[in-house]
PDB file of N, CA, C and O in Angstrom:
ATOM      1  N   UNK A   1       2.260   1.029 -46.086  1.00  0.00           N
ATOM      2  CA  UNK A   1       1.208   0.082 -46.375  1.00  0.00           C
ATOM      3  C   UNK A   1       0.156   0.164 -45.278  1.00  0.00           C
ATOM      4  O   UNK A   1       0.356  -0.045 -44.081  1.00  0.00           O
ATOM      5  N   UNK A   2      -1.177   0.549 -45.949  1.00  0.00           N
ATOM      6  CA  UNK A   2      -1.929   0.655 -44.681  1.00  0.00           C
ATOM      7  C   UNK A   2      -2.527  -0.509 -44.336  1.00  0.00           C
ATOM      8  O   UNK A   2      -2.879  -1.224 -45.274  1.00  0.00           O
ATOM      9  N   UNK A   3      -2.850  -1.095 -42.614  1.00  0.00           N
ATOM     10  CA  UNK A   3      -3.321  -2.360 -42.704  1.00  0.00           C
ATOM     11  C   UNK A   3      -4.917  -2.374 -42.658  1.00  0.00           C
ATOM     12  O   UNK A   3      -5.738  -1.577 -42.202  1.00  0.00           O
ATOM     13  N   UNK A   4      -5.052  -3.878 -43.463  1.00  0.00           N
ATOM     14  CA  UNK A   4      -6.744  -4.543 -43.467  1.00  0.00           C
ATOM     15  C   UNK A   4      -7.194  -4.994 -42.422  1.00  0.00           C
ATOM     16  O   UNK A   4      -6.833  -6.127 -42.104  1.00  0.00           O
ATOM     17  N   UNK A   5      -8.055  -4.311 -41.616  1.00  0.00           N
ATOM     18  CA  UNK A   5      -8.893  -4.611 -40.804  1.00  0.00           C
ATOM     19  C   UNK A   5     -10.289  -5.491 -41.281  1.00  0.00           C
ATOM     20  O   UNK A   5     -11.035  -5.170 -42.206  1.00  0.00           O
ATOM     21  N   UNK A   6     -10.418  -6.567 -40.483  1.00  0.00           N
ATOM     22  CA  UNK A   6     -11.768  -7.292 -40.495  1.00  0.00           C
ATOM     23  C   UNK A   6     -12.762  -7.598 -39.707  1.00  0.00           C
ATOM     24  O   UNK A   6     -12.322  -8.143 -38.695  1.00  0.00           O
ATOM     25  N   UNK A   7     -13.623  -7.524 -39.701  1.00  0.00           N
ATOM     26  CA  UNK A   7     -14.505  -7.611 -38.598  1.00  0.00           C
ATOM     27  C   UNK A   7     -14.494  -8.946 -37.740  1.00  0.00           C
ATOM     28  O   UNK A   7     -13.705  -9.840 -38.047  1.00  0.00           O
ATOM     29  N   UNK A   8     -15.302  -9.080 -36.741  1.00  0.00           N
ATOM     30  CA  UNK A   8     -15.165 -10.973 -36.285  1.00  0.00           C
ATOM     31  C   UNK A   8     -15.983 -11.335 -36.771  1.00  0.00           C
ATOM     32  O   UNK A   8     -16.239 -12.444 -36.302  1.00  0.00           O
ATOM     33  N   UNK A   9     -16.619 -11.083 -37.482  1.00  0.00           N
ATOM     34  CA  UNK A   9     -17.434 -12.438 -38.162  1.00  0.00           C
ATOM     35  C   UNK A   9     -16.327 -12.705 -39.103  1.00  0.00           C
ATOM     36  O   UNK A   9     -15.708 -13.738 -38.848  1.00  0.00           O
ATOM     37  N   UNK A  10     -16.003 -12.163 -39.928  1.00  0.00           N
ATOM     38  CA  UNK A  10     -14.901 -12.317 -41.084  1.00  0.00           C
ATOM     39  C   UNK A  10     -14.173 -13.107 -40.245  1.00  0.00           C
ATOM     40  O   UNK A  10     -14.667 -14.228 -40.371  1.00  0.00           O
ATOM     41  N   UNK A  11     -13.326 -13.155 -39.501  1.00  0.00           N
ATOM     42  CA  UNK A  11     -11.881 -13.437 -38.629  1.00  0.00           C
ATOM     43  C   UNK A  11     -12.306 -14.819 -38.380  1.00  0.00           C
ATOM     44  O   UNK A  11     -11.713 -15.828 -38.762  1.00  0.00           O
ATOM     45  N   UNK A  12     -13.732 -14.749 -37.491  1.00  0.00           N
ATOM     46  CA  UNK A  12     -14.712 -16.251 -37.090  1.00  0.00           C
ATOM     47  C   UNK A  12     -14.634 -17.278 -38.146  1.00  0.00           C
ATOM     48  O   UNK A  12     -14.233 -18.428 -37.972  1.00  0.00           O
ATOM     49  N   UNK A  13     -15.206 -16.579 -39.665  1.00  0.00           N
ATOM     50  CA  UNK A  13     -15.439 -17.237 -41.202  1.00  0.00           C
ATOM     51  C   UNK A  13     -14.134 -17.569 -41.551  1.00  0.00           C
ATOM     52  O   UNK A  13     -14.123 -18.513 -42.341  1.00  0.00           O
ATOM     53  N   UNK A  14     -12.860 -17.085 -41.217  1.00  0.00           N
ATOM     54  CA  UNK A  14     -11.592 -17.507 -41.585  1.00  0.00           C
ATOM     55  C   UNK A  14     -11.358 -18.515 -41.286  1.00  0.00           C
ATOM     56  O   UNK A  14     -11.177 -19.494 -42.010  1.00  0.00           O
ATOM     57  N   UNK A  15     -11.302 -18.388 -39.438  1.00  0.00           N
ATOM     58  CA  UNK A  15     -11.035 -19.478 -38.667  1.00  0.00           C
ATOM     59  C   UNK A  15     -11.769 -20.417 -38.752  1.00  0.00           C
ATOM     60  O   UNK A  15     -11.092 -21.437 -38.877  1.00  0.00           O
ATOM     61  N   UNK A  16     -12.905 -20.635 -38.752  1.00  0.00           N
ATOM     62  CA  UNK A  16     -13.988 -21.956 -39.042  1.00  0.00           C
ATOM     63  C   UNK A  16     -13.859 -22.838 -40.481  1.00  0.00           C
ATOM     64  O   UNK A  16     -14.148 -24.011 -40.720  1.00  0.00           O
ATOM     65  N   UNK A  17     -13.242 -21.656 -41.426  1.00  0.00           N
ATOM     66  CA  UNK A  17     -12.672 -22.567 -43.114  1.00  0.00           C
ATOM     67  C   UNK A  17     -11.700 -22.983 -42.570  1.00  0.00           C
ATOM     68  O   UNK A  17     -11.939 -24.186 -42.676  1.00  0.00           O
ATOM     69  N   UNK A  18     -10.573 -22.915 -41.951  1.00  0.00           N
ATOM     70  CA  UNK A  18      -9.341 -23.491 -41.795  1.00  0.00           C
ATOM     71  C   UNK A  18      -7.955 -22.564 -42.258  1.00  0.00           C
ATOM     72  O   UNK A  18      -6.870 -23.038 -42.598  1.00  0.00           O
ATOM     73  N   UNK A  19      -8.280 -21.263 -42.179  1.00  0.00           N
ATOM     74  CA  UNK A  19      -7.942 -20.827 -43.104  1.00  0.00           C
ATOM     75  C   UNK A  19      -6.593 -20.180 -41.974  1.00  0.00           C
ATOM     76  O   UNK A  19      -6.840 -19.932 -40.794  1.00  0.00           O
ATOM     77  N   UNK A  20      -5.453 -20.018 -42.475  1.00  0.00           N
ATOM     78  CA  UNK A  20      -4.332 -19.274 -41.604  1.00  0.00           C
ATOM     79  C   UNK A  20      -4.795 -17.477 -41.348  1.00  0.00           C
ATOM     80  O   UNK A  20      -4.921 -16.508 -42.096  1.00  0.00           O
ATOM     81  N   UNK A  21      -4.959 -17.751 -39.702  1.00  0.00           N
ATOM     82  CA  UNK A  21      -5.165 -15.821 -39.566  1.00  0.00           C
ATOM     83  C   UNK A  21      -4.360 -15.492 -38.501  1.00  0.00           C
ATOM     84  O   UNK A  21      -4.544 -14.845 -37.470  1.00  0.00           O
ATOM     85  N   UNK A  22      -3.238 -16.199 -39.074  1.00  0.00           N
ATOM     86  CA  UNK A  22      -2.058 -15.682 -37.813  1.00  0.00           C
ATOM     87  C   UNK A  22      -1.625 -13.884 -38.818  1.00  0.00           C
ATOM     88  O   UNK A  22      -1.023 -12.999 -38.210  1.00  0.00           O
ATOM     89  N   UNK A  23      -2.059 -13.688 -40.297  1.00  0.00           N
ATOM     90  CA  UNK A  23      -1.641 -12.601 -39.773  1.00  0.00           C
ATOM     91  C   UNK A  23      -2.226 -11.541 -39.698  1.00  0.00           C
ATOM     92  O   UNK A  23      -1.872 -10.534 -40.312  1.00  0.00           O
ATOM     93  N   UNK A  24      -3.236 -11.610 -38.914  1.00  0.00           N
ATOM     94  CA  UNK A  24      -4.067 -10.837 -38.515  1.00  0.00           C
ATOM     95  C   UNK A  24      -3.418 -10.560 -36.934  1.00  0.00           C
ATOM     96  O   UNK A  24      -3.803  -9.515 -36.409  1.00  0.00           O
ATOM     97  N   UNK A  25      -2.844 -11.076 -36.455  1.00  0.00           N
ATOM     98  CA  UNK A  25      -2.113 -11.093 -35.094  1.00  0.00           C
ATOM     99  C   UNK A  25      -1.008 -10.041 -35.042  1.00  0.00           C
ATOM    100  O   UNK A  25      -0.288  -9.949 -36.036  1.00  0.00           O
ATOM    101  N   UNK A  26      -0.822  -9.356 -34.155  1.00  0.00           N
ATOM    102  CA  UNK A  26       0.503  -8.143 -33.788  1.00  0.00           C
ATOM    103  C   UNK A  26       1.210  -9.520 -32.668  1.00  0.00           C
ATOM    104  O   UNK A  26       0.843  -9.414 -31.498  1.00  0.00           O
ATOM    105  N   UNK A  27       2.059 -10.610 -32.951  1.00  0.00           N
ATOM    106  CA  UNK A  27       2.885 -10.716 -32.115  1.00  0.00           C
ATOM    107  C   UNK A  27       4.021  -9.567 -31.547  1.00  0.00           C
ATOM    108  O   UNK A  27       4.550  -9.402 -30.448  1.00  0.00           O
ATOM    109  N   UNK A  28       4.081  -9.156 -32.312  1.00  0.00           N
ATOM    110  CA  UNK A  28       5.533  -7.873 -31.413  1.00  0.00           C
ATOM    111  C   UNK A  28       5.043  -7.772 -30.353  1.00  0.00           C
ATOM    112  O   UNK A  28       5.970  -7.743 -29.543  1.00  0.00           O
ATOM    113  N   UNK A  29       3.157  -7.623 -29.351  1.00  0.00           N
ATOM    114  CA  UNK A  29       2.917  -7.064 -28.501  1.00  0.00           C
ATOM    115  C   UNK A  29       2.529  -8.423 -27.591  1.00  0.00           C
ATOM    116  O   UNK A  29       1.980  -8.398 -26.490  1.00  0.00           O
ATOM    117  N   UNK A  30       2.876  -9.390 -28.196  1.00  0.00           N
ATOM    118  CA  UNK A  30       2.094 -10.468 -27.384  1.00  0.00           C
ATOM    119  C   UNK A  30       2.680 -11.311 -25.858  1.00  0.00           C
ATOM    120  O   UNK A  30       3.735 -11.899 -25.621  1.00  0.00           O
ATOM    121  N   UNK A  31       1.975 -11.155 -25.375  1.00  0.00           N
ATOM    122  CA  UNK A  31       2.553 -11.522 -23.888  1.00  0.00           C
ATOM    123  C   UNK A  31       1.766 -12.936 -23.162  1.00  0.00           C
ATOM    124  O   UNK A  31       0.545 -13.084 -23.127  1.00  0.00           O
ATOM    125  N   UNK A  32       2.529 -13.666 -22.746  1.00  0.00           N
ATOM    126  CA  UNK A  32       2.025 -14.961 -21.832  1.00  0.00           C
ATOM    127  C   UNK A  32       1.458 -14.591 -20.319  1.00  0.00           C
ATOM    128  O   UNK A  32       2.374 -14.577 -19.498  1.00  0.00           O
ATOM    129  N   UNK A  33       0.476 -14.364 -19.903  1.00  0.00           N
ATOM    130  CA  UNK A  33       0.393 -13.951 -19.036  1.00  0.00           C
ATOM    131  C   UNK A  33       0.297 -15.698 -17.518  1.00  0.00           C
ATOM    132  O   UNK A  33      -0.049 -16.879 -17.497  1.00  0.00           O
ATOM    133  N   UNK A  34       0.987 -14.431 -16.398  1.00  0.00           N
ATOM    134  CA  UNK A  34       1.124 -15.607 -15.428  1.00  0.00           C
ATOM    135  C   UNK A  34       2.930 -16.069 -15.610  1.00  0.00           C
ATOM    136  O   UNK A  34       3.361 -16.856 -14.768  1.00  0.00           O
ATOM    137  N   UNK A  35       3.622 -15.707 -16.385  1.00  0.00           N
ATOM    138  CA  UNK A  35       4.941 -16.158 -16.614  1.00  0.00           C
ATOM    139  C   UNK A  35       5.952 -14.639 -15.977  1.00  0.00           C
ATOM    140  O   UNK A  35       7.119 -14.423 -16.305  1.00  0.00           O
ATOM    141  N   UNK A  36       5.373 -14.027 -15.316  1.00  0.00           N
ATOM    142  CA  UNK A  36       6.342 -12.977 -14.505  1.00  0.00           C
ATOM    143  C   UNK A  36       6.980 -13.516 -13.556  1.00  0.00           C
ATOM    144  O   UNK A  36       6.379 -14.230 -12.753  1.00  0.00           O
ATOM    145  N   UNK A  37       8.337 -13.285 -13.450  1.00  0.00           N
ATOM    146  CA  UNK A  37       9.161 -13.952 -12.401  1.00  0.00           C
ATOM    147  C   UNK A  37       9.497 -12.813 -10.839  1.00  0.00           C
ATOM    148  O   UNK A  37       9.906 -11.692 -10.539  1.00  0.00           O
ATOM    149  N   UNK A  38       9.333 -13.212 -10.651  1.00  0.00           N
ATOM    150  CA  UNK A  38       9.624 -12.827  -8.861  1.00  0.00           C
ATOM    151  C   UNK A  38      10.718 -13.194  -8.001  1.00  0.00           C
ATOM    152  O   UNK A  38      10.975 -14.394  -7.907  1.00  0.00           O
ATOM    153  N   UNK A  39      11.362 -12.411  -7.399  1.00  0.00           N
ATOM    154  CA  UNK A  39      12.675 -13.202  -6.822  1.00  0.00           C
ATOM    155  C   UNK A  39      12.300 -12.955  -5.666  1.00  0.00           C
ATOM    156  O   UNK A  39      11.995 -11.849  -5.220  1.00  0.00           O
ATOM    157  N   UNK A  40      12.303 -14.659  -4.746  1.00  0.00           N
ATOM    158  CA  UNK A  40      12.065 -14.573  -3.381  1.00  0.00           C
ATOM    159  C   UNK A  40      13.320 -15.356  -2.565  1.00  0.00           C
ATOM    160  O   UNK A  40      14.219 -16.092  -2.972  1.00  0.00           O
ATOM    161  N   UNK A  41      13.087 -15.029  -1.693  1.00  0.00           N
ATOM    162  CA  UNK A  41      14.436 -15.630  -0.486  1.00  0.00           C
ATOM    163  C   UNK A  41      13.928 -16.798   0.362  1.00  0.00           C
ATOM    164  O   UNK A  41      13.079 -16.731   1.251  1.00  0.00           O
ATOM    165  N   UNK A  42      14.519 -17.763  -0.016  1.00  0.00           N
ATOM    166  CA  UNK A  42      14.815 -19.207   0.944  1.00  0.00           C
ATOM    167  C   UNK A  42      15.531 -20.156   1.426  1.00  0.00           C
ATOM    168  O   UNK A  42      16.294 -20.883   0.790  1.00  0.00           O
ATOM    169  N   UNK A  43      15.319 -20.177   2.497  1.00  0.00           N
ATOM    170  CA  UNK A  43      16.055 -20.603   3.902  1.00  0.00           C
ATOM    171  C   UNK A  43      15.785 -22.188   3.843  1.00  0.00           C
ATOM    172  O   UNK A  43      14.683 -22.552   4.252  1.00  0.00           O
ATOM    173  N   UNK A  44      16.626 -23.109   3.402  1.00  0.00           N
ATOM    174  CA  UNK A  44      16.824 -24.328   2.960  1.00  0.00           C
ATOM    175  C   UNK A  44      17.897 -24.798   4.193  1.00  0.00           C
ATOM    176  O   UNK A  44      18.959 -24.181   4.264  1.00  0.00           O
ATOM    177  N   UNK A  45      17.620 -25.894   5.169  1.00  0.00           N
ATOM    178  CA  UNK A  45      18.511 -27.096   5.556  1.00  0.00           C
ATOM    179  C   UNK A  45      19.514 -27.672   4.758  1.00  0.00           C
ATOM    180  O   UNK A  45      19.459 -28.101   3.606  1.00  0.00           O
ATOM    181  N   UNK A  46      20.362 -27.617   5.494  1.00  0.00           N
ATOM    182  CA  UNK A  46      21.892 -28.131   4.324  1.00  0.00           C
ATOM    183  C   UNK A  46      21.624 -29.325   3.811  1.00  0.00           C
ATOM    184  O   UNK A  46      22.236 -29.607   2.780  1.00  0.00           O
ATOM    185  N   UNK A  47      20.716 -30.282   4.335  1.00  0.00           N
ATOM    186  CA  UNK A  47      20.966 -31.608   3.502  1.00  0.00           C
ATOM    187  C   UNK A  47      19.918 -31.721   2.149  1.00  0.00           C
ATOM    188  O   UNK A  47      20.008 -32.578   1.270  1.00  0.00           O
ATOM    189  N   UNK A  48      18.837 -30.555   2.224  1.00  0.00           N
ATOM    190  CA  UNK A  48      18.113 -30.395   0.950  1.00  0.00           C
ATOM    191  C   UNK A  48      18.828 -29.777   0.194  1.00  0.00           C
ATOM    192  O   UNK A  48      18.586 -30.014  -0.989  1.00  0.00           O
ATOM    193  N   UNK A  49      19.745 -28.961   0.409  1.00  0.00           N
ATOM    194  CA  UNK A  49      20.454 -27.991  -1.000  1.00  0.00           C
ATOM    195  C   UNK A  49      21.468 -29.452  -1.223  1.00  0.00           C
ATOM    196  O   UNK A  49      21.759 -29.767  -2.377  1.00  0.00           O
ATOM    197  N   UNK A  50      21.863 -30.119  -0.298  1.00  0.00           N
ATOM    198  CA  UNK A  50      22.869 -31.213  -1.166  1.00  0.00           C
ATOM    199  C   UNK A  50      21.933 -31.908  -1.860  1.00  0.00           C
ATOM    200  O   UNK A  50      21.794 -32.006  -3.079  1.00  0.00           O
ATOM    201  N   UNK A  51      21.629 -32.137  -1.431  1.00  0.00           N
ATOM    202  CA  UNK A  51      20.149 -33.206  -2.645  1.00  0.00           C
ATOM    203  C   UNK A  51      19.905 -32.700  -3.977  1.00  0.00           C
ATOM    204  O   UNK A  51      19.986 -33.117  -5.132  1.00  0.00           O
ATOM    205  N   UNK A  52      19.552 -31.561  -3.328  1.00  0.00           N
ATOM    206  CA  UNK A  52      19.317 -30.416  -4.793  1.00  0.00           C
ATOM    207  C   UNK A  52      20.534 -30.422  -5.871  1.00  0.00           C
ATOM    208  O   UNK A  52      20.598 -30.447  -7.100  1.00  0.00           O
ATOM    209  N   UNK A  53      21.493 -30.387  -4.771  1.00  0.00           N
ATOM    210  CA  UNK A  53      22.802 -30.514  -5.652  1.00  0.00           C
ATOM    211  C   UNK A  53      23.255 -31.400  -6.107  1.00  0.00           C
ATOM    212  O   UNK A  53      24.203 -31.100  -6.833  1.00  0.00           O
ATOM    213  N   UNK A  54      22.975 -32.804  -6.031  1.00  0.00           N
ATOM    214  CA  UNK A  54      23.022 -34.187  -6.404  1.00  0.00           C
ATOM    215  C   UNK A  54      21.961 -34.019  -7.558  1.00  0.00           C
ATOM    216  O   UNK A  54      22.268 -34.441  -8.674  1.00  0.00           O
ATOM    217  N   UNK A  55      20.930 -33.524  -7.392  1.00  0.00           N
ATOM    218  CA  UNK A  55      19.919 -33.998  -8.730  1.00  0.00           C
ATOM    219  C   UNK A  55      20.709 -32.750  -9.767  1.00  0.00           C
ATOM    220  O   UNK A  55      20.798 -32.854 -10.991  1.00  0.00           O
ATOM    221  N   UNK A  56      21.157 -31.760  -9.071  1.00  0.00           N
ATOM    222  CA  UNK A  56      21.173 -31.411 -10.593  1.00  0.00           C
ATOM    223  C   UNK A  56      22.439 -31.507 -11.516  1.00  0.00           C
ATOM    224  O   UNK A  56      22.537 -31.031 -12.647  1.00  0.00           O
ATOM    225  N   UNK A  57      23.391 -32.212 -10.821  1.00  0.00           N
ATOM    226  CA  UNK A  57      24.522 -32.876 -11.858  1.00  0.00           C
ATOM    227  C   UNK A  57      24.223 -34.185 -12.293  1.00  0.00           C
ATOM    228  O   UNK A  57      25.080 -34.780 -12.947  1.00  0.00           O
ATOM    229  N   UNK A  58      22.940 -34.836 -11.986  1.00  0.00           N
ATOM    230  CA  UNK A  58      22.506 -35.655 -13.131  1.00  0.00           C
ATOM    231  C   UNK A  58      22.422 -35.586 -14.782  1.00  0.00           C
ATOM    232  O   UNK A  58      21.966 -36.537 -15.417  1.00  0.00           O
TER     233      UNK A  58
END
């Protein structure tokens, strides 16, 4: 099936009727950007990790 391409005015004219153009969208490729995780190392005082550890068996 080959896909329908539309121009942005078309896409604009969709979106401004109300009209659903989610599938005009490739989610398979879609990414949140700013949500990459990083693993860093920290050096915490024992009575903040108990704290820490008190809130989180709330």
């Amino acid at each position: 099936m080959k896909k329908k391409y539309i121009t942005a005015a078309e896409f604009d004219a969709q979106f401004d009727a109300g009209e659903n153009v989610s599938a005009h969208y490739n989610l398979e490729q879609a990414v949140r950007p700013g949500l990459e995780q990083r693993r860093v190392s920290v050096d915490f005082p024992l009575w903040m990790v108990q704290q820490l550890d008190q809130v989180a068996i709330r």
